[in-house]
C-alpha positions as CSV (number, residue, x, y, z in Angstrom):
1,X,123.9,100.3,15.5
2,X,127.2,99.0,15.7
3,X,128.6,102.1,17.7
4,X,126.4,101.6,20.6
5,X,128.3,101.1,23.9
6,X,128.4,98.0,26.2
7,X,129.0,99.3,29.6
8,X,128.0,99.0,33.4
9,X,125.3,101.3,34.6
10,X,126.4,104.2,36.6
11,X,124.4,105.6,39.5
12,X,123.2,108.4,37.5
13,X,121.7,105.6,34.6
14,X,118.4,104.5,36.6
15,X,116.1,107.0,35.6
16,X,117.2,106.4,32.1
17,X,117.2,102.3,32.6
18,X,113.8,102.3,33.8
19,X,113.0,104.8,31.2
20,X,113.7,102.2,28.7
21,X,112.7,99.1,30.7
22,X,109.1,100.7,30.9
23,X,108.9,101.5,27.0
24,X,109.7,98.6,26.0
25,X,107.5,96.5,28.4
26,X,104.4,98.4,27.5
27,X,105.7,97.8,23.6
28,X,106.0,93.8,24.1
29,X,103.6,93.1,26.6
30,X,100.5,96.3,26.5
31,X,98.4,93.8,28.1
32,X,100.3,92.5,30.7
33,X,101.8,95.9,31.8
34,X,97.9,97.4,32.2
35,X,96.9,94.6,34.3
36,X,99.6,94.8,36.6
37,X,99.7,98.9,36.6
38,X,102.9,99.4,38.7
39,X,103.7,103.5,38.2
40,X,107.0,104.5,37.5
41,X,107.9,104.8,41.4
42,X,106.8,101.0,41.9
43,X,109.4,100.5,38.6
44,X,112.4,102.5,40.1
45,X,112.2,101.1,43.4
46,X,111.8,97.4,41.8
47,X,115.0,97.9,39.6
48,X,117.3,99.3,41.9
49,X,116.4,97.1,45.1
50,X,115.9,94.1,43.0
51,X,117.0,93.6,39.3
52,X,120.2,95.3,40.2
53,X,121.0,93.5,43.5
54,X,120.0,90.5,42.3
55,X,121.6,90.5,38.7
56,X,124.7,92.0,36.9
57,X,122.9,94.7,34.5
58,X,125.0,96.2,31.5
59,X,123.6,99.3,29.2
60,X,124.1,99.6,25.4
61,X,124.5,103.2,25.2
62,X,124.3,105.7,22.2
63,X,126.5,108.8,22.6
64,X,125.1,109.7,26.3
65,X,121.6,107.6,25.6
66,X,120.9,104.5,27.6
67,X,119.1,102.5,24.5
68,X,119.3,98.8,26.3
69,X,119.6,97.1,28.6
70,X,120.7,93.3,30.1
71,X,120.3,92.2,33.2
72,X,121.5,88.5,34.5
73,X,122.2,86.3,37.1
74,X,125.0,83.0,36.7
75,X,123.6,81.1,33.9
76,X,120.1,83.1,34.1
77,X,119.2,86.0,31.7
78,X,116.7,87.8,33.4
79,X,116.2,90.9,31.7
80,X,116.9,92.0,27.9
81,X,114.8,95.0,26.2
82,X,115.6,97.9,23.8
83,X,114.0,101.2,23.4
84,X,111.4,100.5,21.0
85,X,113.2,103.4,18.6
86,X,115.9,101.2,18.4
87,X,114.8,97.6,18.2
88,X,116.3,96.1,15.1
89,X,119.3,97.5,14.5
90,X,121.4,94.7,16.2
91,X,121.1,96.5,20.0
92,X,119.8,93.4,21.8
93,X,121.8,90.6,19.5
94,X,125.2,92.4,21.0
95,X,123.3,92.5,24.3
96,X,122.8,88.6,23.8
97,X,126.4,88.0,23.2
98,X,127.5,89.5,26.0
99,X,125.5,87.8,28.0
100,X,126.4,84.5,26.3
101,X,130.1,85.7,26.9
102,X,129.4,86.1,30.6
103,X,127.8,82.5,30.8
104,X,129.6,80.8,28.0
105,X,128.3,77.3,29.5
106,X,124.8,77.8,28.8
107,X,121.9,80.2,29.5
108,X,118.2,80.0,30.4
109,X,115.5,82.4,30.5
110,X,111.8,82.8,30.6
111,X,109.5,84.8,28.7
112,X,105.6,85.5,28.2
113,X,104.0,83.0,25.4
114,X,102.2,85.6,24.2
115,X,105.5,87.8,23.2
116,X,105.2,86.1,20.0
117,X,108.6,88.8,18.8
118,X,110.9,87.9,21.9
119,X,110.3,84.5,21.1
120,X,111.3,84.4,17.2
121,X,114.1,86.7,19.1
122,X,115.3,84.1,20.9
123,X,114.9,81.0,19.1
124,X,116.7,82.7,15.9
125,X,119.8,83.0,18.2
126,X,120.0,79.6,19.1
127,X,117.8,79.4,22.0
128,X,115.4,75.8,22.4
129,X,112.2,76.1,24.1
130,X,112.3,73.7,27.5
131,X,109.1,73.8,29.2
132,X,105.8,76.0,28.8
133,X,104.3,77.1,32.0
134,X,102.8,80.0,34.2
135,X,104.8,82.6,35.4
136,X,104.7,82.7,39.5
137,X,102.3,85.7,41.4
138,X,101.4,88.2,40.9
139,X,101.7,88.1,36.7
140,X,100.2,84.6,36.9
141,X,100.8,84.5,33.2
142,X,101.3,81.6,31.1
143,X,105.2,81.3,30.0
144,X,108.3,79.5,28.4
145,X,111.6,78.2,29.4
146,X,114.4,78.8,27.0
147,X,117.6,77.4,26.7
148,X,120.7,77.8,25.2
149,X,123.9,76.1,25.0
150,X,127.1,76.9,23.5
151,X,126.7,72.7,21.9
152,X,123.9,73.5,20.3
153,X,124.7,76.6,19.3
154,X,124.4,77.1,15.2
């Protein structure tokens, strides 16, 4: 999908954010997501008073469709997902560069062990695992570190 769109969200984008955000959680992570049972109010709130104070956020956007997004901090990716229809066409790689663009001296980022696809994700763009852990309350889920850094990258 090489005509999708990088571009800032725009007020009117959070419906459509968290409408992709929410798709592709319950895609990567069903079991997490039912555990934790946070309804689409809990989601809107948490993105717009935290991901998007905390983080810069951009959108890959098709036409007028809000198909990904990227969310990160100095040196810290903390969000990347696509809409499930449009996972593997390239959406999150761009999404990836930008972000390595943004922090060209090196990122790190944490996922869930069990999201077995983000991590071939990762580690085929250059990203080394760091540490394994447990994410902090309330997931309380076992996690990994990733790095990457423009010396290593291949």
């Amino acid at each position: 999908m090489p005509d999708a769109e990088i571009r800032a969200p725009r007020p009117e984008d959070l419906e459509a954010i968290v409408g992709v955000w929410e798709r592709a959680r319950w895609q990567a992570e069903p079991w997490l997501e039912e555990r934790m049972a946070y309804t689409h109010q809990d989601n809107l709130r948490h993105f717009q008073n935290v991901v998007m104070q905390q983080n810069q956020v951009w959108l890959a956007v098709e036409g007028e469709t809000v198909v990904g997004l990227l969310a990160l901090s100095p040196g810290d990716l903390d969000q990347l997902y696509v809409d499930p229809p449009y996972q593997g066409k390239g959406i999150g790689s761009r999404l990836l560069e930008r972000a390595k663009e943004i922090s060209p001296d090196g990122l790190t980022l944490y996922t869930h062990q069990r999201n077995e696809r983000a991590r071939a994700f990762y580690e085929g763009r250059g990203f080394s695992m760091v540490k394994l852990g447990v994410s902090p309350p309330p997931e309380s889920e076992p996690d990994v570190q990733y790095a990457w850094s423009p010396s290593r990258a291949t």
